[in-house]
C-alpha positions in Angstrom: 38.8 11.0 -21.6 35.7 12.4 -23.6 35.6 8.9 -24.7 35.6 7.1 -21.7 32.3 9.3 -20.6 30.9 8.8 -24.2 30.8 4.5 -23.5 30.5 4.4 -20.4 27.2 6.8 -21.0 26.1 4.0 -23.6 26.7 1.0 -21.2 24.8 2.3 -18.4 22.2 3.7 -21.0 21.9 -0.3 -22.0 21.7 -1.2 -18.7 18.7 1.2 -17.7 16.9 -0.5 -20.7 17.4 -3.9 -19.3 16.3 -2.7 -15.9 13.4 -1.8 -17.3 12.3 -4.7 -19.1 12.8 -6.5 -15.4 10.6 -3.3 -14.2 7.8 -4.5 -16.3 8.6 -8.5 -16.6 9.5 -9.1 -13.1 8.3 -12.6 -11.9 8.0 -11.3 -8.2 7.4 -7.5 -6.7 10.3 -7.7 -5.0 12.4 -7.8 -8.4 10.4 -4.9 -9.2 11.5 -3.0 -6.6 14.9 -3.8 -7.2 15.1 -2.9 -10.6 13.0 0.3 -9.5 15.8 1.2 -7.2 18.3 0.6 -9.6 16.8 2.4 -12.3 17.1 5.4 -9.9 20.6 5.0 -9.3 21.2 4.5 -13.5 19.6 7.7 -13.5 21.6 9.2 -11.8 24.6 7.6 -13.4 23.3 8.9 -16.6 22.8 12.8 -15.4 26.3 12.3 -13.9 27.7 11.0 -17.1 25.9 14.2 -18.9 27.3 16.8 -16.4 30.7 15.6 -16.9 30.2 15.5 -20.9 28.8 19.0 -20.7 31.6 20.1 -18.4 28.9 21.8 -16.3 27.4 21.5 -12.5 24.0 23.1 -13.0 23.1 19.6 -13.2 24.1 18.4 -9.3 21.4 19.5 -7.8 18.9 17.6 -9.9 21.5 14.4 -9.1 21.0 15.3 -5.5 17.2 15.3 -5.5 16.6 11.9 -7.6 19.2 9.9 -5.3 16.5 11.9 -2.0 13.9 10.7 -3.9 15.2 7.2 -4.5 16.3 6.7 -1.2 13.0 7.8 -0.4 11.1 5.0 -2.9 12.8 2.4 -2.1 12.3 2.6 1.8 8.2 3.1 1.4 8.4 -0.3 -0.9 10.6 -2.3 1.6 7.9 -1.0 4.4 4.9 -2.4 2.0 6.3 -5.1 1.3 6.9 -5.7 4.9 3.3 -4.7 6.2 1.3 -4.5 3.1 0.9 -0.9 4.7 2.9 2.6 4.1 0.7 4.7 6.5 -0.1 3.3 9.5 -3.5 4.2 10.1 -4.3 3.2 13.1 -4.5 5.6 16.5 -2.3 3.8 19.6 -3.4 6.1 21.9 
């Protein structure tokens, strides 16, 4: 089973390099942000992948707070993209 984790460690670590070459190469923003957001899940896979190695859990709570923060990321691109804004500014009162 140790080897299982071991490759599948190395495929998603080959990934994450591709993703970030489509980070930095992207032809549009939006493929930015895709990759971005898929970089955060890789991450994730990769601290996962690591835990499970290690046999330990100390590291769930750091897998907890990259997925917030990635959730988090993701939604304040889709809203600039949309308005060109992430803060609306502007009092309706």
């Amino acid at each position: 089973m140790m080897t299982f984790y071991w490759v599948s460690l190395i495929l998603v670590s080959l990934g994450f390099t591709g993703l970030l070459f489509r980070l930095v190469k992207g032809p549009t923003i939006a493929d930015r942000v895709v990759a971005l957001d898929a970089i955060g899940i890789s991450l994730v896979s990769i601290i996962a992948l690591l835990s499970l190695i290690i046999e330990t859990e100390f590291f769930l709570e750091v897998i907890l707070l990259l997925s917030i923060l990635s959730f988090i990321g993701t939604i304040a691109f889709a809203k600039f993209l949309e308005r060109g804004e992430i803060f609306d500014r502007n009092n309706h009162n």
